[in-house]
C-alpha positions in Angstrom: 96.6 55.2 147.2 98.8 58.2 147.9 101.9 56.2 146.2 99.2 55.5 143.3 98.8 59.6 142.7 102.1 60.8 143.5 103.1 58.5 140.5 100.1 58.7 138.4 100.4 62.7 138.5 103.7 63.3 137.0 103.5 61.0 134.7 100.2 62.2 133.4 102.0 66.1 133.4 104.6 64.4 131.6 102.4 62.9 128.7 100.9 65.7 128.4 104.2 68.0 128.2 105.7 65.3 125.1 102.0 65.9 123.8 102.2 69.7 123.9 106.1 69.1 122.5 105.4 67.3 119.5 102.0 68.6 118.2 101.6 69.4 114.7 103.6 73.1 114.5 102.4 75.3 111.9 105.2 77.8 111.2 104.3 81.0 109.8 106.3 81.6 106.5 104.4 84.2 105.3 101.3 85.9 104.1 99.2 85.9 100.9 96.0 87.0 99.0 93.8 85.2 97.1 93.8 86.5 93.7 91.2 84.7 91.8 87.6 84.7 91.8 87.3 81.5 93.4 89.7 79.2 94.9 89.3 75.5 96.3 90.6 74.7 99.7 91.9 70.7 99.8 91.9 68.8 102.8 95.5 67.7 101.6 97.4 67.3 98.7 96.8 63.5 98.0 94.8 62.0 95.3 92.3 61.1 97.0 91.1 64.4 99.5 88.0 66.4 100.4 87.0 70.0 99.8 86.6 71.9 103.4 85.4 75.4 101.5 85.8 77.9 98.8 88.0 81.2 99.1 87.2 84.4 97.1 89.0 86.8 95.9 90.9 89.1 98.2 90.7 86.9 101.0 93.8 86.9 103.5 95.7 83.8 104.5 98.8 82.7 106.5 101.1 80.8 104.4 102.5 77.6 106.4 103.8 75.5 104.3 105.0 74.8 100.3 105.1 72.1 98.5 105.7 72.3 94.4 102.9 74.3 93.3 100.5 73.6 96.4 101.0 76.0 99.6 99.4 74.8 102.8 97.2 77.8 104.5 95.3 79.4 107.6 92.3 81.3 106.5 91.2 84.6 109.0 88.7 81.6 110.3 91.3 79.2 111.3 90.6 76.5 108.7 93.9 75.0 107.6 94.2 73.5 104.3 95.9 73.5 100.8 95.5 75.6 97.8 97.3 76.1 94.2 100.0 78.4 95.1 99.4 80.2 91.4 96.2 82.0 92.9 97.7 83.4 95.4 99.4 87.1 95.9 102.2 88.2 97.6 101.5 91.1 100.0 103.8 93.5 98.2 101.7 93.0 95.5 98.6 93.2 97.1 99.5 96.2 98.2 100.5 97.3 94.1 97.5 96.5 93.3 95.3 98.1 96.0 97.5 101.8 95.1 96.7 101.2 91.0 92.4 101.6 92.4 92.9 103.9 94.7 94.4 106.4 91.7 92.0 104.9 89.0 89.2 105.3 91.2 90.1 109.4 90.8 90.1 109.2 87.3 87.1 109.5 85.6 85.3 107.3 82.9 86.1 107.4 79.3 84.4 104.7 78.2 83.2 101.3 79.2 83.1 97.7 77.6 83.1 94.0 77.8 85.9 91.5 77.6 85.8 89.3 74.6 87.5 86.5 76.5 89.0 85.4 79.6 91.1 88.7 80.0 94.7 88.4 82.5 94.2 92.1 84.5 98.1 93.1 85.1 99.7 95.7 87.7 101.8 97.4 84.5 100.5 97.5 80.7 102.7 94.2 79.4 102.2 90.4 79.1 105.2 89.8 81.6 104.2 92.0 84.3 102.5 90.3 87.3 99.1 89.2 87.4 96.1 90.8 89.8 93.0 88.8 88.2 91.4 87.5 85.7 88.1 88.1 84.4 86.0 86.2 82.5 84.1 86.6 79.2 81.8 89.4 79.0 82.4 91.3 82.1 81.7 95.3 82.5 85.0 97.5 82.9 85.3 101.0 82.9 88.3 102.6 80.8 89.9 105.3 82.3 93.0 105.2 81.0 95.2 104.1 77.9 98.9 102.9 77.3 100.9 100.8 74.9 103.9 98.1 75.8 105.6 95.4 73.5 103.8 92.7 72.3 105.2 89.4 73.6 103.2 86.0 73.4 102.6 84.3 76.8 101.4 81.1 77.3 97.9 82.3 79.1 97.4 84.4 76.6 97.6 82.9 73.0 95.8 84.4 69.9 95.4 83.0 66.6 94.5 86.2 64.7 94.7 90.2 65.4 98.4 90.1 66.8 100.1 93.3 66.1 102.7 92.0 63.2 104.7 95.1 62.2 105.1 97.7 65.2 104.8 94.7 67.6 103.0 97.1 69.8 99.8 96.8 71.7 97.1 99.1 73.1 96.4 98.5 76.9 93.5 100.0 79.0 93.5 100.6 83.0 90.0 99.3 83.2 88.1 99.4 86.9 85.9 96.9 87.6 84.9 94.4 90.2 85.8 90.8 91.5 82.9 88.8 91.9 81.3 85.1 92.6 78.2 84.9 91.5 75.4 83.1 93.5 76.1 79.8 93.8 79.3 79.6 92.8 81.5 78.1 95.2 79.4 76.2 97.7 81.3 74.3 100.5 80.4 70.4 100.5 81.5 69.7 104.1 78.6 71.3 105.7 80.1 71.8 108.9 82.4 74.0 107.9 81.0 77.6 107.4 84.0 79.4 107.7 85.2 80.7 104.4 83.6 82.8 102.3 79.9 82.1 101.2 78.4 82.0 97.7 77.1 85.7 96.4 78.5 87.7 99.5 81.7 88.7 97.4 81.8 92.2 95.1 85.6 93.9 95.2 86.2 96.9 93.5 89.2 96.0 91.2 91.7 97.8 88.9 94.7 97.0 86.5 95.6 97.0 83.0 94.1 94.7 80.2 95.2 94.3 76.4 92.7 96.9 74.9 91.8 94.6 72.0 90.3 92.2 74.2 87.9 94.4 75.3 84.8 95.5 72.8 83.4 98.9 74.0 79.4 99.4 74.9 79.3 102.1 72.2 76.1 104.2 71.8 74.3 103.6 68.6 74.8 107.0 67.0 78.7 106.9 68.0 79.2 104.0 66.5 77.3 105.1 63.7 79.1 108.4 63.1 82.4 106.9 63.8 81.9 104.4 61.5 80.9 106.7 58.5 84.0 108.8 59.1 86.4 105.5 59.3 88.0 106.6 62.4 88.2 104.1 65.3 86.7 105.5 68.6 88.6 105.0 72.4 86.1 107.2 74.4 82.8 109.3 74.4 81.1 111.4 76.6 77.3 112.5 77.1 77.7 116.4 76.8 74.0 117.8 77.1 70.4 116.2 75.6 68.2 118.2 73.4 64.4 117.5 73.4 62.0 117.8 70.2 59.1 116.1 69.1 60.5 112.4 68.6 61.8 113.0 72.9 65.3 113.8 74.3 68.5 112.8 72.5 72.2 112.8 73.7 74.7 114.8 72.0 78.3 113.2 72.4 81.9 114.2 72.1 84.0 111.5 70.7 87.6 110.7 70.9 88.9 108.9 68.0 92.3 107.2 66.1 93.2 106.0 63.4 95.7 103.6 62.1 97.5 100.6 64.2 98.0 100.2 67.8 100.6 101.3 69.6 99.9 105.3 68.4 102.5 106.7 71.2 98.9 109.6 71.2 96.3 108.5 73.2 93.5 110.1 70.4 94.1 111.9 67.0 90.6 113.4 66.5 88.0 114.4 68.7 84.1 115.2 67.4 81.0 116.6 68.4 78.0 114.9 67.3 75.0 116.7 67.6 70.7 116.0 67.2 69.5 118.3 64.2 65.7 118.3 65.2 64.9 119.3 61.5 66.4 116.3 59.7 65.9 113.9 62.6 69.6 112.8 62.0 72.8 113.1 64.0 75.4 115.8 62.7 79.4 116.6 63.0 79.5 119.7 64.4 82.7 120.1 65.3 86.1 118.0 64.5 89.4 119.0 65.7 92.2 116.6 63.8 96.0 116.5 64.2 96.0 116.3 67.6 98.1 114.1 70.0 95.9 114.1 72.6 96.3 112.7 76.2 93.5 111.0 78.9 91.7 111.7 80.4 89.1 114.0 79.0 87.3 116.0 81.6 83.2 117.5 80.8 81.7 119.6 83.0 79.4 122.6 82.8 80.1 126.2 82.8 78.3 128.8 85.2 75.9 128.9 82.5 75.1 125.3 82.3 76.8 124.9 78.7 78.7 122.0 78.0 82.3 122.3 78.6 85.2 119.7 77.8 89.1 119.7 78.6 92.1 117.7 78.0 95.9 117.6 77.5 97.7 117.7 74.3 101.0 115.9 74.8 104.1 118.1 76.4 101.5 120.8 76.6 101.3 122.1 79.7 98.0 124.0 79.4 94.1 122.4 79.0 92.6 123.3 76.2 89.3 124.0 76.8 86.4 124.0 74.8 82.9 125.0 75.3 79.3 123.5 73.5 76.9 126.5 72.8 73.6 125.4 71.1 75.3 123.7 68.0 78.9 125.3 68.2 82.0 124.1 69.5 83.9 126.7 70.0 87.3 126.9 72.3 88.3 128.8 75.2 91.4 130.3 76.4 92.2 131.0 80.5 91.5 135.2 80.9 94.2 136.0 83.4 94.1 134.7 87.1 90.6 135.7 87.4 90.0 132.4 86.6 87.7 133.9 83.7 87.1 132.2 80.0 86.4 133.6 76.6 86.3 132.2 73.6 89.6 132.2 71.7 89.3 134.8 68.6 90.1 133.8 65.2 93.7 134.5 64.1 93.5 137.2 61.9 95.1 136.1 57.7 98.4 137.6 57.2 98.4 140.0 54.1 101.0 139.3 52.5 103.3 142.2 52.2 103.9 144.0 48.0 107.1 145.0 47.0 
C-alpha cells in the first residue's frame, strides 16, 4: 500500500505540474477602452458562437489577443471574450479624449442642439482625425466651441447634398454631451453571466468635435425669428435678463450671428440684442454691432447692479470688450484703471474738419 502512494503521489504532482504548464496563457498585449455606446462580447470568433454580455462605453479591458479585425479581451470582471477591434480605444487616446472634457467642461455654453444623423465625435476638428464616439440621430449637445478644418469625404461619413464645394471648408463644433445606453439596450442572454455592464446604468459625460452642419440648434422662437428677418445665420445665444408685463415674463437674448459660407476663419460677424417692447407686444433689435471678427466664447454675467453684462474677444485683440444691457440700451464699457472699475465708453467726438 505504501509502494501504491509513494508512486501514485508523484505522479499525481506531476499531472498536475504538465496541467499547470500547459493551461490556456492569456498574455497581456495591451489595454483598451470601449468606445461605442454598446459593444457585443462573442464567445469566440466562429460562425456559429454565443453572446456572454454587452460592454458600454468607456469600459476598460485587457487586450489578449488579435485576430484581423476581432481582438480577444478580459473585462475588469474577468469575462474573456472577443469583440470588433474598431470599437475599441487605445489608452493614449483615451486619455486625449478625457483632457478635451476636462477643458470643455470649463467653457461655458453657447448654444445647444440635436444631431441630424448619426454624427462621428473626433479628438481634432477633421474627418481624418481619430474617432471618440458616435452619437446617434437626435441627441442633445452643448456647443461651446467652434473651428473650421478641410473638407475631405470619408467613408463613414458620406453626404449627398450640403458639401462645401468652393472653399472646401467646413464648420466644426466642440460639442459636450453624454454616452448613454438606454434602458434595455444591451441585455445579456446568458443569464449567468452578470458581469458586464447592465442595461440603463451607463451616462458618461463626453466631449469632441462634430461637423457643425450636422448638428440643427434648439433655437428659441424669437431668435430664430429675428435672425431669420435679418438673414443672418445664428451660432449662439444667450438669456441676458426677462422683463415682465401683462402677457407674463419674456427673455431678452443676445445673439451671435454670420453670414456667408463655412469656413469664416471668425467665429461670429454680428452680434444683437433682442429685446420685449411691452407696448407693441413684439421683439425689437436694440442693439447690433457688425464688422466684427469675433472669437468664443461669449461670457454673460451681471454687474454689481444686477444689469446684464456680456464679454468676448475680437481676434488678435488682446482686450474683452465689454458691454453692458441697461433697460433697453446696449451700451459698451471700457476697463477704468486697475481699480477694476467700468464706465461706459464715451462717444468719439466728429472731427471738424480744419478751413484754410
Amino acid at each position: 500500500m505504501k509502494r501504491k502512494l509513494l508512486v501514485a503521489v508523484p505522479l499525481l504532482c506531476l499531472v498536475a505540474l504538465l496541467a499547470w504548464y500547459f493551461r490556456p496563457k492569456h498574455e497581456l498585449l495591451g489595454e483598451a477602452y470601449v468606445s461605442e455606446r454598446s459593444v457585443t462580447l462573442w464567445s469566440s470568433v466562429a460562425q456559429v458562437r454565443e453572446q456572454l454580455g454587452v460592454l458600454g462605453y468607456g469600459e476598460h479591458v485587457d487586450v489578449l489577443a488579435r485576430r484581423n479585425e476581432n481582438v480577444k479581451v478580459r473585462t475588469a470582471a474577468g469575462v474573456i471574450g472577443w469583440v470588433d477591434g474598431r470599437y475599441l480605444m487605445e489608452p493614449e487616446l483615451w486619455q486625449r479624449s478625457a483632457k478635451l472634457l476636462q477643458q470643455a467642461q470649463g467653457i461655458p455654453i453657447q448654444a445647444r442642439g440635436r444631431t441630424k444623423v448619426p454624427t462621428n465625435l473626433r479628438v481634432e476638428p477633421g474627418r481624418t482625425e481619430p474617432r471618440l464616439y458616435q452619437f446617434s440621430r437626435n441627441t442633445p449637445v452643448e456647443i461651446v466651441g467652434r473651428a473650421t478644418a478641410d473638407w475631405v469625404q470619408v467613408t463613414d461619413e458620406k453626404e449627398s447634398e450640403g458639401e462645401p464645394a468652393e472653399t472646401k471648408k467646413e464648420d466644426w463644433f466642440l460639442v459636450r454631451a453624454t454616452a448613454t445606453r438606454p434602458p434595455g439596450e444591451g441585455v445579456v442572454r446568458n443569464s449567468a453571466i452578470t458581469t458586464t455592464t447592465q442595461p440603463g446604468d451607463q451616462t458618461i459625460p463626453i466631449a469632441g468635435w462634430v461637423v457643425a452642419r450636422f448638428v440643427s440648434l434648439d433655437l428659441p422662437d424669437p431668435v430664430r425669428e429675428e435672425t431669420e428677418s435679418a438673414n443672418i445665420r445664428p451660432l449662439a445665444w444667450f438669456e441676458l435678463n426677462r422683463v415682465t408685463d401683462d402677457q407674463g415674463e419674456h427673455p431678452q437674448y443676445l445673439v451671435a450671428a454670420t453670414k456667408g459660407p463655412e469656413g469664416a476663419p471668425c467665429d461670429f460677424t454680428t452680434t444683437r440684442v433682442f429685446t420685449w417692447n411691452p407696448r407693441k407686444s413684439r421683439y425689437e433689435t436694440a442693439f447690433i454691432d457688425n464688422n466684427l471678427c469675433g472669437a468664443f466664447p461669449i461670457r454673460t454675467g451681471k454687474d454689481a447692479k444686477g444689469e446684464p453684462e456680456f464679454r468676448f474677444h475680437i481676434m488678435g485683440e488682446p482686450e474683452e470688450r465689454v458691454y453692458r444691457l441697461i433697460q433697453t440700451v446696449v451700451r459698451r464699457i471700457k476697463e477704468e484703471g486697475a481699480s477694476g472699475k467700468r464706465k461706459p465708453e464715451k462717444p468719439k467726438p466728429k472731427e471738424v474738419p480744419k478751413t484754410k
